[in-house]
C-alpha positions as CSV (number, residue, x, y, z in Angstrom):
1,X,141.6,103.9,154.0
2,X,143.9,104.6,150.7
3,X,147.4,103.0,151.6
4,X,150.0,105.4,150.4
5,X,152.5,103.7,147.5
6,X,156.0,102.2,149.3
7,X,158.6,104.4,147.5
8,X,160.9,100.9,146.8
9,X,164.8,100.8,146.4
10,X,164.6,101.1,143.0
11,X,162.6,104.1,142.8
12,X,164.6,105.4,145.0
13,X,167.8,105.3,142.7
14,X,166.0,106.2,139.9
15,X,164.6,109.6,141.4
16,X,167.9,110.6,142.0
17,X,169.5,109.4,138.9
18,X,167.0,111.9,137.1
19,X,167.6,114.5,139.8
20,X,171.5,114.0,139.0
21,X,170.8,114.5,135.2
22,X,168.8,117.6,136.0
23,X,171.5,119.4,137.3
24,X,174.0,118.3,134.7
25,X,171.2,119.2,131.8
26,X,172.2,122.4,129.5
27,X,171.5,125.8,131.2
28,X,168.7,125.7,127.9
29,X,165.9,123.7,129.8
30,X,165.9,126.8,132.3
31,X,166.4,129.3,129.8
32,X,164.7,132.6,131.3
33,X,164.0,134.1,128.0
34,X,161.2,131.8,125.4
35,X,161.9,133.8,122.1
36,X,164.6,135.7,121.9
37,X,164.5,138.3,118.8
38,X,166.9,140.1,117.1
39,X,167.6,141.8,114.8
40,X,170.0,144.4,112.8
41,X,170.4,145.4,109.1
42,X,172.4,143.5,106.3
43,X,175.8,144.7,107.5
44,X,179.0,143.3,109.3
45,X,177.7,143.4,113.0
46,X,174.7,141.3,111.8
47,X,177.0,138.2,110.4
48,X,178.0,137.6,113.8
49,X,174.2,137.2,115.5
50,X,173.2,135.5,112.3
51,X,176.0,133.1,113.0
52,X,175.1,132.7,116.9
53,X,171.4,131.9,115.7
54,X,172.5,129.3,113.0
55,X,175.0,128.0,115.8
56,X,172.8,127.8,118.7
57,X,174.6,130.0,120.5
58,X,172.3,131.2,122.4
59,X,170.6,128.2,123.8
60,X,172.6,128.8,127.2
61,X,169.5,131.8,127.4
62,X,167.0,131.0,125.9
63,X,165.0,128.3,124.3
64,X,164.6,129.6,120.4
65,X,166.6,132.6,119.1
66,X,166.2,134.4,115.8
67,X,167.9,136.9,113.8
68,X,165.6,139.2,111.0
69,X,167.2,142.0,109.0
70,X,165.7,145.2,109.0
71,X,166.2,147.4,105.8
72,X,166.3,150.9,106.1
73,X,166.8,153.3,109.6
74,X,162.7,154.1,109.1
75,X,162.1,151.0,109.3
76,X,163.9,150.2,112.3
77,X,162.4,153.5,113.9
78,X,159.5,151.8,113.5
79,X,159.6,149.0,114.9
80,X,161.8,150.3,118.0
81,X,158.5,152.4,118.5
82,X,155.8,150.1,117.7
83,X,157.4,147.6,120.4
84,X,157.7,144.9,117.6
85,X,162.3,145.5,117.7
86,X,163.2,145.6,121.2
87,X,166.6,143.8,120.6
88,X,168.9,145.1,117.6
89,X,171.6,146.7,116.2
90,X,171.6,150.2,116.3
91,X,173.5,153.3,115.0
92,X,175.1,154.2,118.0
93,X,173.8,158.3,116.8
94,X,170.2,157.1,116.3
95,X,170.2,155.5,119.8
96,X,171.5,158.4,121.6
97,X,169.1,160.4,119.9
98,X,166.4,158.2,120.7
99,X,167.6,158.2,124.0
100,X,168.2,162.0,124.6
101,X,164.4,162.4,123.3
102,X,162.8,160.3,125.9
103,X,162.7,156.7,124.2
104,X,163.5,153.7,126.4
105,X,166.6,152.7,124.7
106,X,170.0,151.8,126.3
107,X,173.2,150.8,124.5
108,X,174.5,147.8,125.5
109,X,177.9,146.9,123.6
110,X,179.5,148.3,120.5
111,X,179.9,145.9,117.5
112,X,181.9,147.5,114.7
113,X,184.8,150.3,115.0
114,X,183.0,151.2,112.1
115,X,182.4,149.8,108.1
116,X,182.3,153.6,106.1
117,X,184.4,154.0,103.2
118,X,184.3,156.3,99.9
119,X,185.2,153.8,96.6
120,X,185.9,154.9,93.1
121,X,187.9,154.3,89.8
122,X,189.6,157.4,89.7
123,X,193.1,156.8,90.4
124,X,192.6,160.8,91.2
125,X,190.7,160.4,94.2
126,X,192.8,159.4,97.7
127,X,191.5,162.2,99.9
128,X,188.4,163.8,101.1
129,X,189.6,167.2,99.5
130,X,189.4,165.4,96.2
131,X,185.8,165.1,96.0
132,X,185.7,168.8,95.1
133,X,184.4,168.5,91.6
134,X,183.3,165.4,91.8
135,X,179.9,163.7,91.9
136,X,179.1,161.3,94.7
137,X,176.4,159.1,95.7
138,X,175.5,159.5,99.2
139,X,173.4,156.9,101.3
140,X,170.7,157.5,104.2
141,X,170.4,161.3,104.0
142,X,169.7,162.6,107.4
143,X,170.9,159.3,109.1
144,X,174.5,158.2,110.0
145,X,176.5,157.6,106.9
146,X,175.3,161.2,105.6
147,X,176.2,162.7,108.6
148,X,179.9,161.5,109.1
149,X,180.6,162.7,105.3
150,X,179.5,166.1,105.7
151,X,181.3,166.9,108.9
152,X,184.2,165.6,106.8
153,X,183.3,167.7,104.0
154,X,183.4,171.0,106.3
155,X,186.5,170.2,108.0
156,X,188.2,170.1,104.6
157,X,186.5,172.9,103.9
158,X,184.5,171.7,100.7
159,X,181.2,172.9,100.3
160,X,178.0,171.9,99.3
161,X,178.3,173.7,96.1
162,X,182.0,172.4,95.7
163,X,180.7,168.8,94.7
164,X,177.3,167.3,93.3
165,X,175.6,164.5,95.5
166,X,173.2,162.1,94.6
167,X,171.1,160.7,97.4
168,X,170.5,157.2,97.5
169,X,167.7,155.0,99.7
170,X,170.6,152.5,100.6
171,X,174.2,151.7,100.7
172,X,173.2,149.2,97.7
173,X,171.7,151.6,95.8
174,X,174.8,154.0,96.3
175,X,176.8,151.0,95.2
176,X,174.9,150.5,92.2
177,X,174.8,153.9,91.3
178,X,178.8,153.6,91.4
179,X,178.8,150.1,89.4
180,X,176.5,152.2,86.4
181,X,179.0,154.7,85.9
182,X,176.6,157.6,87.1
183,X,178.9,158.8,90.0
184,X,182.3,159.3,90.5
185,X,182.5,157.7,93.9
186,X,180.2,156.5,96.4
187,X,180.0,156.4,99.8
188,X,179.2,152.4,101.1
189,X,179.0,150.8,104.2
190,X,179.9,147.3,104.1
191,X,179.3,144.6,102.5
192,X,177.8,146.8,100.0
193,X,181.7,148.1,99.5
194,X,182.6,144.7,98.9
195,X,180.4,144.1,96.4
196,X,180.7,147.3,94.6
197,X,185.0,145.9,94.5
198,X,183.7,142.0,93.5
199,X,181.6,142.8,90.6
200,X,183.6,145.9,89.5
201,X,186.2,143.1,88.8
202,X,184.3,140.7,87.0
203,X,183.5,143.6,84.3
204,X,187.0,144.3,84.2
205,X,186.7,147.7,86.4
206,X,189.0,149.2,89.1
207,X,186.6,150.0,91.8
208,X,188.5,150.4,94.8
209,X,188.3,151.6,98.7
210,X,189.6,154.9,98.1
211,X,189.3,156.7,101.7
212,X,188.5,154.9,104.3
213,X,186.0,157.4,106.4
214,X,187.2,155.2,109.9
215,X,190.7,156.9,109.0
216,X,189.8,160.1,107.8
217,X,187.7,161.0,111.2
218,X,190.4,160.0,113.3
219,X,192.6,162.5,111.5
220,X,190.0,165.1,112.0
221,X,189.4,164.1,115.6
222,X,193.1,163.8,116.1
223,X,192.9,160.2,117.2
224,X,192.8,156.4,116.4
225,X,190.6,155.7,113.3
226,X,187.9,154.0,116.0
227,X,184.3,155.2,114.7
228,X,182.2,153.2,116.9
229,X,179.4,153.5,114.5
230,X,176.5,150.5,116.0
231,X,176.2,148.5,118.5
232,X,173.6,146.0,120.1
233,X,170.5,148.0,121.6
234,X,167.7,147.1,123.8
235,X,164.4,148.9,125.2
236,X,163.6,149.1,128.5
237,X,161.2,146.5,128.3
238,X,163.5,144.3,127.0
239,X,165.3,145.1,130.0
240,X,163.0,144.8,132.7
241,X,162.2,141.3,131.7
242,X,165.6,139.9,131.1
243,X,168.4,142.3,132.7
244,X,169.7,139.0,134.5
245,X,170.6,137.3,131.5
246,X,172.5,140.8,129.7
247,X,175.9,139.7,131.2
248,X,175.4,136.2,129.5
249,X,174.1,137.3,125.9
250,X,176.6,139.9,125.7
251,X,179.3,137.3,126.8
252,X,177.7,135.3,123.9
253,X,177.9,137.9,121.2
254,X,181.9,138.4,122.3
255,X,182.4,134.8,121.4
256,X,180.6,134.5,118.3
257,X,182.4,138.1,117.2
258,X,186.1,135.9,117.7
259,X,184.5,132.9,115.8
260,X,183.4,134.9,113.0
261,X,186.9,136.8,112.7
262,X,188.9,133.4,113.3
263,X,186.8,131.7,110.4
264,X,184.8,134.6,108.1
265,X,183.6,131.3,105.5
266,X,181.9,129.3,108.5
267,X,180.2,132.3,109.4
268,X,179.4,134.0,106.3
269,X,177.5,130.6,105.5
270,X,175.5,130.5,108.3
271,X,174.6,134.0,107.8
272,X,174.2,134.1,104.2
273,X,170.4,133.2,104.4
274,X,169.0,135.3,107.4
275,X,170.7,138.5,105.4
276,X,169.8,137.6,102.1
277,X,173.4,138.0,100.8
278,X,175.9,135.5,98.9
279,X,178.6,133.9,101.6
280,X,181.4,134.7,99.9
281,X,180.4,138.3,99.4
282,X,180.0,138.4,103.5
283,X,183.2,136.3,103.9
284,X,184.8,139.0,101.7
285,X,183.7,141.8,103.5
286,X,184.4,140.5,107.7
287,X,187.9,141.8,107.2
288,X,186.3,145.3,106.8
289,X,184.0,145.8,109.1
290,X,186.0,146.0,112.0
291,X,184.4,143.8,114.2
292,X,184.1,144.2,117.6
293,X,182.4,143.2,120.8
294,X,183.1,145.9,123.4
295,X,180.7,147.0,126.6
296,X,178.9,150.1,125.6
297,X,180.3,151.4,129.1
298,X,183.9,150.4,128.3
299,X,183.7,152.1,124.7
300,X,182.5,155.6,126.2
301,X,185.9,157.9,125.4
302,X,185.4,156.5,121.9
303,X,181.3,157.1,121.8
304,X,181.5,160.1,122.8
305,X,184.3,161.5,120.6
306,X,182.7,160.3,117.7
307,X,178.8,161.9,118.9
308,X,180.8,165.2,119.6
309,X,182.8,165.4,116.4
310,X,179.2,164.0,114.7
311,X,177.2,167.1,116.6
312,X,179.8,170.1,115.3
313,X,177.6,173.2,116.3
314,X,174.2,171.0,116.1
315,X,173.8,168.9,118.9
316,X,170.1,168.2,117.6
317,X,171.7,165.5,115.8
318,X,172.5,163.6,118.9
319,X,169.0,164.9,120.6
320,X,170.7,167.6,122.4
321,X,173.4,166.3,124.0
322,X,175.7,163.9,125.4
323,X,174.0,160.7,126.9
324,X,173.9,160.5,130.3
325,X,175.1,157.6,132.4
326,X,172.2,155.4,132.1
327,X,172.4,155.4,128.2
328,X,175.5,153.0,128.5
329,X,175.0,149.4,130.2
């Protein structure tokens, strides 16, 4: 007959030190979630996952995290659709319209009250009226940036014909079209708006923020300049697997959004690397790109001002309409 081993004093105490130290271990060890991916394009919102990653922020839900910047809105269409991005910062108009089209995407927070801003050298150029005449490099046309502008341009009643517009693949490219003397003014998002200013400056050039496109929509929507132009998106299957741990991630994201604004040069160098940008470009830029952490649900006045004044007499550029309830977690 096998005697069973006599559990002694000792073991005892040492079984219970270890259950003691179980409970008292970081939330990590039962992390729900093994890889968390995310990801969002080389803009403000991004600096502040970037900086969670590098931080560790995220530990408390899950047990490796990482941040990789997508480059263009095809690409991330593409992988929202091929299954590969199911965690990212979004155009808040590209989800919707995802959404309204029968893709499984929800909008979870809003991260930026938005980074859009016409710069130039001419001293001449303060207003949106002013770009009648003028010749302006234009980025992502079809996608959020070019949308903005030309609802703008019809409200001030400029015309297609009234101004020449040069296309560009990216806000960098509209930048750089600006920094060659090829435009008069460019529209940029940040931190490509930055840069365009920064090295302006070091060839003894005046490149400045001219019109700030968060200010001149609110004047045409006859409220504050609030554009809440992206914010942190997830698929449904995203959802389905980790919806308890949403409160707690979002809660993160709040917290590294007041870290980043309370210290831009911490953040910025942790960031620099995943978004392939110098820190003291990104450190430059923070104080532009009206950062924000907000629940999508909570921002939903401001959404849907800003998809109405966006949608004018086309709502196919929202998908049809005004996202229902379940678009906003």
């Amino acid at each position: 007959m096998t005697r069973t081993p006599r559990l002694t004093r000792r073991a005892t105490l040492a079984l219970g030190a270890a259950g003691t130290a179980s409970l008292l271990m970081p939330q990590a060890a039962f992390a729900q979630i093994d890889r968390l991916a995310i990801h969002g394009p080389p803009a403000g919102p991004s600096i502040t996952l970037a900086h969670a990653v590098a931080t560790g922020q995220f530990a408390e839900i899950a047990s490796e995290a990482s941040f990789a910047a997508w480059r263009t809105p095809d690409e991330l269409r593409a992988g929202l659709t091929s299954g590969d991005i199911r965690l990212s910062v979004v155009p808040v108009q590209a989800a919707a319209n995802l959404y309204n089209r029968g893709f499984p995407i929800r909008l979870a927070n809003v991260m930026t009250n938005g980074l859009l801003y016409i710069v130039a050298e001419d001293a001449g150029i303060t207003e949106i009226d002013d770009l009648a005449g003028r010749h302006v490099a234009v980025p992502y046309r079809g996608d959020t940036p070019e949308i903005f502008f030309g609802q703008l341009l019809a409200h001030h009643g400029v015309g297609e014909s009234d101004l020449q517009i040069t296309y560009a693949a990216s806000p960098t490219e509209a930048m750089q079209l600006m920094l060659a003397g090829r435009v008069d003014a460019a529209l940029t998002t940040e931190p490509s708006t930055t840069a365009a200013v920064l090295r302006a400056k070091q060839v003894g050039r005046d490149i400045k923020r001219v019109i700030s496109i968060q200010k001149a929509w609110g004047e045409m929507m006859g409220a504050a300049p609030v554009l809440p132009q992206a914010g942190l998106a997830v698929t449904q299957p995203f959802l389905d697997a980790n919806a308890d741990d949403l409160s707690a991630l979002l809660g993160i994201v709040e917290t590294a959004t007041a870290a980043v604004l309370a210290d831009p040069e911490t953040a910025a160098s942790n960031a620099s690397g995943a978004l392939g940008m110098p820190a003291p470009l990104l450190a430059a830029s923070i104080p532009s790109s009206n950062l924000v952490a907000h629940r999508a649900s909570e921002a939903r006045e401001d959404i849907e001002r800003m998809l109405t004044g966006m949608a004018g007499e086309d709502f196919a550029r929202i998908g049809g309409a005004l996202p229902d309830d379940a678009f906003y977690l």
